[in-house]
C-alpha positions as CSV (number, residue, x, y, z in Angstrom):
1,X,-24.1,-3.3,33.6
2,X,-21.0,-5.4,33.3
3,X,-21.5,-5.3,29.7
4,X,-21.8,-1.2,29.2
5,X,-18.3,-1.1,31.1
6,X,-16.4,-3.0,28.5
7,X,-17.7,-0.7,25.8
8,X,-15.2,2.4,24.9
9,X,-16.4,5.7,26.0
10,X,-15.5,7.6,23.8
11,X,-14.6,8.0,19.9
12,X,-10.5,7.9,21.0
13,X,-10.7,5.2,22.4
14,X,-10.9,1.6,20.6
15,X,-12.1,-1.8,21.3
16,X,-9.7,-4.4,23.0
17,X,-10.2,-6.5,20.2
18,X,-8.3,-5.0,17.0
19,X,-8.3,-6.6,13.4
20,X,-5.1,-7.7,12.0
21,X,-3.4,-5.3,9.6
22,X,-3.5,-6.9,6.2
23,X,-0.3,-5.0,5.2
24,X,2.3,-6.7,7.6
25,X,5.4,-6.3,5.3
26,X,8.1,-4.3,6.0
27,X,9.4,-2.4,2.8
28,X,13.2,-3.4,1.4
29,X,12.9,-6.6,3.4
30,X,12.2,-10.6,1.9
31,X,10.2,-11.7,5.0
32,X,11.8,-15.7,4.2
33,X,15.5,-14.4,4.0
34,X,17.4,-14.3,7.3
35,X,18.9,-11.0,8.3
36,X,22.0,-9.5,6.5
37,X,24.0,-8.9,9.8
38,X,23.8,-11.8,11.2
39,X,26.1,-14.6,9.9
40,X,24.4,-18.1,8.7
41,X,24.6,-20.9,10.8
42,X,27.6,-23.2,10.5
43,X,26.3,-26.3,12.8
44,X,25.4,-28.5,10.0
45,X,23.3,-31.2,12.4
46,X,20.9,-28.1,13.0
47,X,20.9,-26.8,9.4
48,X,19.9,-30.7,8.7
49,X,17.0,-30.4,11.1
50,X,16.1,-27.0,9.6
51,X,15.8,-28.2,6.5
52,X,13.6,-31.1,6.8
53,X,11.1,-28.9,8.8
54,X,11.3,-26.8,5.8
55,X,10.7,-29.5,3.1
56,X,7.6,-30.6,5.5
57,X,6.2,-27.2,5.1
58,X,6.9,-26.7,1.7
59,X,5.0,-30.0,0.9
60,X,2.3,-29.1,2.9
61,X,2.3,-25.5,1.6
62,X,1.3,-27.3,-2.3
63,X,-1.6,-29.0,-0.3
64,X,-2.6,-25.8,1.7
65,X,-2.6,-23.6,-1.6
66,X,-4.8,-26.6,-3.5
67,X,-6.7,-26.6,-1.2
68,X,-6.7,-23.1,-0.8
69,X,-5.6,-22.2,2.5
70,X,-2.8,-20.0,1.6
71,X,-1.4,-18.0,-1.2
72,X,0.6,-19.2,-4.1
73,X,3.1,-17.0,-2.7
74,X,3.5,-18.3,0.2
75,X,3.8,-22.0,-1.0
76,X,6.6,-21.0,-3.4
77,X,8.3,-19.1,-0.1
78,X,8.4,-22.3,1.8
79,X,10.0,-24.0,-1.4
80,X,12.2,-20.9,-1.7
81,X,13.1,-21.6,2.0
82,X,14.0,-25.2,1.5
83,X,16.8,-24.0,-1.8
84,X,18.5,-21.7,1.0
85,X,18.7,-23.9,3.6
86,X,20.1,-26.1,1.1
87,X,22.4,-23.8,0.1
88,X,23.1,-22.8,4.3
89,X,23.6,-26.5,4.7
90,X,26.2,-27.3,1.7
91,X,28.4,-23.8,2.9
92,X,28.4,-25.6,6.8
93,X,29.6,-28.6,5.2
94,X,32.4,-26.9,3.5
95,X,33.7,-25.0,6.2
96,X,33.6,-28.3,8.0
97,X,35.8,-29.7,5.3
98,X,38.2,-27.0,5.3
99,X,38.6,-27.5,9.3
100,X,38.9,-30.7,8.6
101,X,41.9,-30.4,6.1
102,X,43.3,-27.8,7.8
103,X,43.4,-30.2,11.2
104,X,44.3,-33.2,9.5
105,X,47.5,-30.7,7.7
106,X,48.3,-29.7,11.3
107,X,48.7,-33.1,12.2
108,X,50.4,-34.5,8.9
109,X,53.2,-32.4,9.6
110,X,53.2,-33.6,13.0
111,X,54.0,-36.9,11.5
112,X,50.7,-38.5,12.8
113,X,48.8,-39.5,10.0
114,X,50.1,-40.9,6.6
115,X,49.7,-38.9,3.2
116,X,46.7,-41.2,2.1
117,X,44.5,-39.7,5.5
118,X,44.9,-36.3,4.3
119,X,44.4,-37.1,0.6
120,X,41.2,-38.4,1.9
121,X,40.3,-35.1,3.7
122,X,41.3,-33.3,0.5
123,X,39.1,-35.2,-1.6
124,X,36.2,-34.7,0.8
125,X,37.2,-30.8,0.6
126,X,36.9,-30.9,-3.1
127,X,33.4,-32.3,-3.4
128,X,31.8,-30.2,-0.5
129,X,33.1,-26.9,-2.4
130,X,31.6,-28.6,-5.6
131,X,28.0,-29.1,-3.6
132,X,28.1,-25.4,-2.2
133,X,28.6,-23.9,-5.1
134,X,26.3,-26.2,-6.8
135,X,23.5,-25.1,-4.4
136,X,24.6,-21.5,-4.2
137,X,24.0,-21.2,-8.3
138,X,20.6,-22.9,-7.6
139,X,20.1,-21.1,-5.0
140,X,20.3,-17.8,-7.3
141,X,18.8,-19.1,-10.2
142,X,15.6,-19.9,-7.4
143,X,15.6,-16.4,-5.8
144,X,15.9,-14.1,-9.9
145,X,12.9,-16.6,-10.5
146,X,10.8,-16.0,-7.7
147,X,11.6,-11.7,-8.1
148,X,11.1,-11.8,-11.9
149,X,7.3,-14.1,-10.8
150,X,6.9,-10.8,-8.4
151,X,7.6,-8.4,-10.3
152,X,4.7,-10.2,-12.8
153,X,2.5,-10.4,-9.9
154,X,2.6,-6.5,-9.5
155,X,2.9,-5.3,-13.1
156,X,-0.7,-7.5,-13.2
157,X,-2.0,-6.2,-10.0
158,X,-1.0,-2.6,-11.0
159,X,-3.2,-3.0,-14.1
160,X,-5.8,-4.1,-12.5
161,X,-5.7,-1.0,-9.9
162,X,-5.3,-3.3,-6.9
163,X,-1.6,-2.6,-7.1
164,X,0.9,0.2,-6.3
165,X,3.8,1.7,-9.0
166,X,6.3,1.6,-5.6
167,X,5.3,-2.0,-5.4
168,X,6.4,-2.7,-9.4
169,X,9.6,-0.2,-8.5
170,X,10.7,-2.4,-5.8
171,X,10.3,-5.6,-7.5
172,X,12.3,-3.9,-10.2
173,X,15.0,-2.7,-8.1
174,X,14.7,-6.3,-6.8
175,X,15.4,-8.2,-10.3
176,X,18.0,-5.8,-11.0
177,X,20.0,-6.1,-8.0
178,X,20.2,-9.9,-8.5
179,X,20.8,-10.0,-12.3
180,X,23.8,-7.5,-11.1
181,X,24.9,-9.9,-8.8
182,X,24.5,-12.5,-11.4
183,X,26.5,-10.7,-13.5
């Protein structure tokens, strides 16, 4: 009896136990990338921590996918995950840097530290804008190769009818908008 009451009643209603939806992607909207409103992180100790949980799970992402496990594309997300937070990490440091100058200026002119202690800060300025925009070039170059490998991915899955043409649009529209920015 205690079985026949756990059973729907009728066709409207459904078991309590529902499949997952395959399709869990939300149109317009990289699933790895953080949201656009919200500004990154600028605690570099945490980015640090971020990004060595990342590198863990990218490594283990190439011996899921061997292994089979998981997608391709989801072991190149992790890796593509790992080249932001690098990039996140090398912009903290820099704004760290320029507080850093801009204290160590404050307190120059206060006649507290010698010209040599803020040369020093200066110097550490100039090489943490080198890194950031070192990363953020990799960083691009990273993100137009993973939507051009997309945009691949559904030009072959649309010709083998397991794709969609809004797919290919959207990966177009994708490779565009970053060779614009590029540009």
């Amino acid at each position: 009896m205690a079985e026949d009451e756990l059973l729907p009643k009728g066709p409207s209603e459904s078991f309590d136990i529902e499949p997952p939806l395959l399709n869990q992607e939300v149109p317009g909207r990289d699933p790895v990338q953080s949201t656009p409103g919200v500004a990154p992180e600028l605690d570099p100790e945490r980015i640090q921590i971020a990004l060595e949980k990342a590198k863990k799970s990218a490594a283990g992402g190439e011996r899921l996918y061997k292994s089979g496990v998981i997608a391709k594309v989801d072991a190149e997300n992790r890796s593509l995950k790992v080249i932001r937070l690098e990039t996140e990490l090398a912009a903290a440091r820099l704004e760290l840097a320029k507080q850093t100058v801009l204290s160590q200026q404050s307190r120059f002119d206060a006649g507290e530290i010698s010209q040599s202690e803020i040369e020093i800060a200066r110097t550490a300025l100039a090489a943490a804008t080198a890194a950031a925009q070192s990363a953020a070039a990799r960083r691009d170059r990273a993100e137009l190769d993973a939507a051009l490998l997309n945009l691949s991915r559904q030009k072959k899955l649309l010709a083998l009818g397991s794709g969609r043409k809004s797919e290919v649009s959207r990966a177009e529209e994708k490779v565009a908008a970053l060779q614009q920015q590029k540009n």
